[in-house]
Structure formats: structure tokens, C-alpha cells
C-alpha positions in Angstrom: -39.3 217.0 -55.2 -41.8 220.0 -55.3 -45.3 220.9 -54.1 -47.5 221.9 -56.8 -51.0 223.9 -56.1 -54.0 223.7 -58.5 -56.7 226.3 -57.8 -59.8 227.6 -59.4 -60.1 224.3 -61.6 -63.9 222.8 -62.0 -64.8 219.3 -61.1 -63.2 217.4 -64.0 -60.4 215.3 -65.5 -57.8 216.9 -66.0 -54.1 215.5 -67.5 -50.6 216.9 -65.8 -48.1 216.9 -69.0 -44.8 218.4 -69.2 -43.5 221.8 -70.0 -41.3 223.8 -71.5 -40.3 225.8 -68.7 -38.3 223.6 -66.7 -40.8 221.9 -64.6 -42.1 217.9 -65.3 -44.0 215.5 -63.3 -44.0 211.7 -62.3 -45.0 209.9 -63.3 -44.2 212.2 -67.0 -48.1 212.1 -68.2 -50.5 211.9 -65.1 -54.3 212.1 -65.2 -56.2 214.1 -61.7 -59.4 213.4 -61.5 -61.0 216.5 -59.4 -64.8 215.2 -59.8 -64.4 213.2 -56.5 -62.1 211.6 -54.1 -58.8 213.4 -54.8 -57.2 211.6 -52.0 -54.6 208.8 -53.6 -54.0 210.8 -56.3 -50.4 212.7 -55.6 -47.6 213.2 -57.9 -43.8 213.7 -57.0 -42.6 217.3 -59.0 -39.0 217.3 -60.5 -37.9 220.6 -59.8 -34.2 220.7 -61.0 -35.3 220.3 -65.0 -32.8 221.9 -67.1 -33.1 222.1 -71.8 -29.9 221.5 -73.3 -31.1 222.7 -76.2 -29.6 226.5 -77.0 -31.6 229.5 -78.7 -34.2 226.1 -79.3 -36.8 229.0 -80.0 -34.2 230.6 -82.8 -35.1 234.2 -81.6 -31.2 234.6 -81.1 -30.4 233.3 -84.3 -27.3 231.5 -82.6 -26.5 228.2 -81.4 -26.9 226.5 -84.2 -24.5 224.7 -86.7 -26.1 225.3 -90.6 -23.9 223.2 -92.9 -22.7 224.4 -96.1 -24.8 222.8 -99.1 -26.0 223.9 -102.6 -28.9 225.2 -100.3 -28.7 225.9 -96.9 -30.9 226.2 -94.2 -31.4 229.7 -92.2 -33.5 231.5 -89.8 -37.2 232.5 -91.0 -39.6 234.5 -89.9 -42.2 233.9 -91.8 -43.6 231.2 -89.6 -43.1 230.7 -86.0 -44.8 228.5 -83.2 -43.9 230.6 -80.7 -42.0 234.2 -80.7 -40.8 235.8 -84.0 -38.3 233.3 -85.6 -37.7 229.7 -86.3 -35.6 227.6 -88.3 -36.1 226.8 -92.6 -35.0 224.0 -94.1 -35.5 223.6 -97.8 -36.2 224.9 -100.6 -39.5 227.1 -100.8 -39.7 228.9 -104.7 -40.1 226.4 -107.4 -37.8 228.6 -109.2 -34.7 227.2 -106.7 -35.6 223.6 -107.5 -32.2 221.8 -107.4 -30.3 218.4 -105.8 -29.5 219.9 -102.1 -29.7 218.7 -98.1 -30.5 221.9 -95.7 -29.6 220.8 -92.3 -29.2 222.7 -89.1 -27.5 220.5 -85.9 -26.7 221.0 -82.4 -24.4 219.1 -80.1 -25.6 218.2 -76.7 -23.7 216.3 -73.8 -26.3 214.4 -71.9 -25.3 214.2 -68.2 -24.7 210.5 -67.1 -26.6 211.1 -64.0 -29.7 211.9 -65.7 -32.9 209.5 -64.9 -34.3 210.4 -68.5 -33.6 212.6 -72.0 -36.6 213.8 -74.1 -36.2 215.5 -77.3 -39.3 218.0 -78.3 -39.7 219.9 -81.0 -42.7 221.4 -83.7 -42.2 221.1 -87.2 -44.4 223.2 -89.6 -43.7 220.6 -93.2 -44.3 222.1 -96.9 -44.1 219.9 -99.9 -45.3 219.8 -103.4 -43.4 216.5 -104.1 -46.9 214.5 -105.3 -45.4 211.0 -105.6 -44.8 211.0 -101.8 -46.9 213.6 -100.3 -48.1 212.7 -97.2 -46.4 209.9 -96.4 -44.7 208.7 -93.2 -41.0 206.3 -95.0 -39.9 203.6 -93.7 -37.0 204.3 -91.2 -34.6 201.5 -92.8 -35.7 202.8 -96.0 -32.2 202.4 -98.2 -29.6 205.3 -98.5 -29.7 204.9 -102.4 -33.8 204.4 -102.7 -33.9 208.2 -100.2 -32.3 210.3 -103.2 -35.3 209.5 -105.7 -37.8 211.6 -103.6 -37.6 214.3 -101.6 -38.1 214.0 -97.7 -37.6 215.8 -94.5 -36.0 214.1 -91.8 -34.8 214.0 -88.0 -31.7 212.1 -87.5 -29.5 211.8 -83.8 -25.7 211.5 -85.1 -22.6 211.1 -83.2 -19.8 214.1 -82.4 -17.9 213.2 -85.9 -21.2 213.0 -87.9 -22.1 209.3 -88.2 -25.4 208.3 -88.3 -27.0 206.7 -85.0 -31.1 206.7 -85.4 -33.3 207.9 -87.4 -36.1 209.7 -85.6 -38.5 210.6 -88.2 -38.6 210.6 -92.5 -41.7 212.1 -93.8 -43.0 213.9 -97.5 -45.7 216.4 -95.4 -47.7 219.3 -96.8 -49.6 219.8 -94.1 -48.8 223.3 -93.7 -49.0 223.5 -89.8 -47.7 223.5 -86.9 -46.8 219.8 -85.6 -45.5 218.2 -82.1 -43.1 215.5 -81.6 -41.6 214.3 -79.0 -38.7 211.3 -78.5 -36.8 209.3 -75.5 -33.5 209.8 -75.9 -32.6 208.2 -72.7 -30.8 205.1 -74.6 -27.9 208.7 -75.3 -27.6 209.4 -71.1 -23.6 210.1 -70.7 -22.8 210.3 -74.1 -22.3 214.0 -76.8 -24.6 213.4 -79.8 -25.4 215.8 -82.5 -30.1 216.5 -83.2 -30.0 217.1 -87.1 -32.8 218.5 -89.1 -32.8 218.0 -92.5 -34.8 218.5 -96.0 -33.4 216.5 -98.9 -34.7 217.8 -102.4 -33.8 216.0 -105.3 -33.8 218.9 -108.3 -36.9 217.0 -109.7 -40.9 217.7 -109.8 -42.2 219.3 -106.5 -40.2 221.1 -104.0 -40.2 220.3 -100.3 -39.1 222.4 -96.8 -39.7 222.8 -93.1 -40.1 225.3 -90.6 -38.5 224.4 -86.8 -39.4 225.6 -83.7 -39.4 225.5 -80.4 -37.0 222.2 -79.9 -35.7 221.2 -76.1 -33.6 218.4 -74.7 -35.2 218.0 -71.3 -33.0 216.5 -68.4 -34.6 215.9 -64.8 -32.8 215.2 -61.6 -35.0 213.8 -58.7 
């Protein structure tokens, strides 16, 4: 528990969110209202935040386990959130249209001690795949109906590569930088794998994504 000090703010509302730099609140989203009576209003800090996430930002260009498929995924740096590099799934020249999955994954031990587990991460998605584009697919969407279309996707697998959840499916071209966030609390004491993925399916429009900036945040009281 920690003692936080905002100075030089205006009389306003203001919202206390999480951060990437090892540092949350609690409650996790808290709004201070500063345009009168402030007394009532305290939040507890957690101090001992740790990511379990490494090279999340891909400036090392380590860390990471990139599968071997028809076309894998690498480090880019032609987009970035934050710093120079990020990840890139997919397939991004017409010309290299073809049936592939680009995945990058990381394996993460959460602690069983661990009052919570929130996965973060931006996602930057490109698609030209028109019979889709733009839309969010059902997560119980059938294994067999997914290869008609391609799709990017977030899945949490366990150590030997089975499927657990799926996080997110999506055909997006919106061609910026997006934030999601997920509780993985439901995974404290147990080794899981995050795995990004672009499926394209040799056919019509090609699809990619750009990662950056993911974190597996832990907090101890």
C-alpha cells in the first residue's frame, strides 16, 4: 500500500486508471472529483505490480515463440505504438496471398498468490478481406466455418498448445492503433500460453496485424 500525491491539477473530474509502469490502484478504475469536498475520496496504491510479459514492447526482438507456418509472423517496424518495433502477423502484399496462420506466443506462470491477472495489449488490424471486413465473429464460431474467411485472433492456450478461451476474433481494417484489455484472473497458479494469430485463407483480400505493447499485470497488496 502506497501514498500517491496529485499536484498542479485544476478543479475537475478526473479518473485514476492503470499503468504500464508497474503501478495500479483500488479500486482498478477510480474517479476523483477535485471540484469540491475531496475528503472521502482515498484510494489504497498497489505498489509491488510486476508484467510477466517479456520484451511486450518487441524492441528486443526476443521473448517471443514465432511458429513455423507457410507465413510467419516477425518483428516490424513499420508501425509501432510505442518505441521503434512491434510484432506482424499476416500477410501484407497481395502478391503473398496464400492459406497460412502467423502466430507469435508467450508462456507465462501466473503466481497463485496473485489477487488478480490482466492481459493488455494494442493491436493495429489491416484487412482487405470485404466479405467480413469489420466485423467482430462469434467466439464459438465453428473450427471448420473459421477457414472460409480470414480473421485475426487472440487465443489463451495451455503449456502443450490446446485451446482454453478465445479472447477476441475480428476481420478489422481499421488501420490504427487499438486497446484491449482482459481478466485473466480465472488462470491465477496455473502456466498458460497468450497467442496472436492472423489466419488468411489464400482467397480474395489479404488480412494482418501489428502488436504492441502487451503486459500481464500481477499485483500483490
Amino acid at each position: 500500500q502506497g501514498a500517491y500525491s496529485l499536484k498542479g491539477l485544476q478543479p475537475a473530474t478526473y479518473t485514476l486508471t492503470p499503468t504500464l509502469d508497474g503501478h495500479t490502484f483500488n479500486p482498478r478504475s477510480r474517479s476523483l472529483d477535485l471540484s469540491g469536498d475531496v475528503s472521502g475520496q482515498d484510494f489504497l496504491g498497489f505498489e509491488s505490480c510486476s508484467n510477466l510479459i517479456s520484451d511486450g514492447g518487441f524492441e528486443g526482438r526476443d521473448g517471443w515463440e514465432i511458429p513455423i507456418t507457410e507465413y510467419p509472423a516477425g518483428y516490424s517496424n513499420d508501425q509501432a505504438h510505442r518505441g521503434g518495433w512491434s510484432a506482424l502477423l499476416g500477410i501484407t502484399k497481395p502478391s503473398d496471398n496464400r492459406y497460412s496462420y502467423s502466430s507469435i506466443q508467450q508462456e507465462v506462470t501466473i503466481p497463485g498468490d496473485s489477487p488478480n491477472a490482466e492481459l493488455k495489449f494494442w493491436l493495429y488490424p489491416v484487412s482487405s478481406e470485404e466479405r467480413l471486413n469489420g466485423m467482430a465473429l462469434p467466439l464459438t464460431l465453428d473450427p471448420m466455418a473459421l477457414s472460409t474467411f480470414d480473421f485475426q485472433y487472440v487465443f489463451i492456450l495451455d503449456p502443450e498448445g490446446n485451446e482454453l478461451q478465445r479472447l477476441l476474433m475480428q476481420t478489422r481494417n481499421s488501420t490504427s492503433w487499438e486497446f484491449y484489455s482482459y481478466d485473466l484472473s480465472v488462470y491465477i497458479g496455473r502456466t498458460i500460453k497468450i497467442h496472436f494469430g492472423v489466419y488468411n485463407d489464400g482467397h480474395t483480400g489479404i488480412t494482418s496485424m501489428f502488436v504492441d505493447d502487451a503486459s500481464m499485470m500481477v499485483c500483490r497488496y
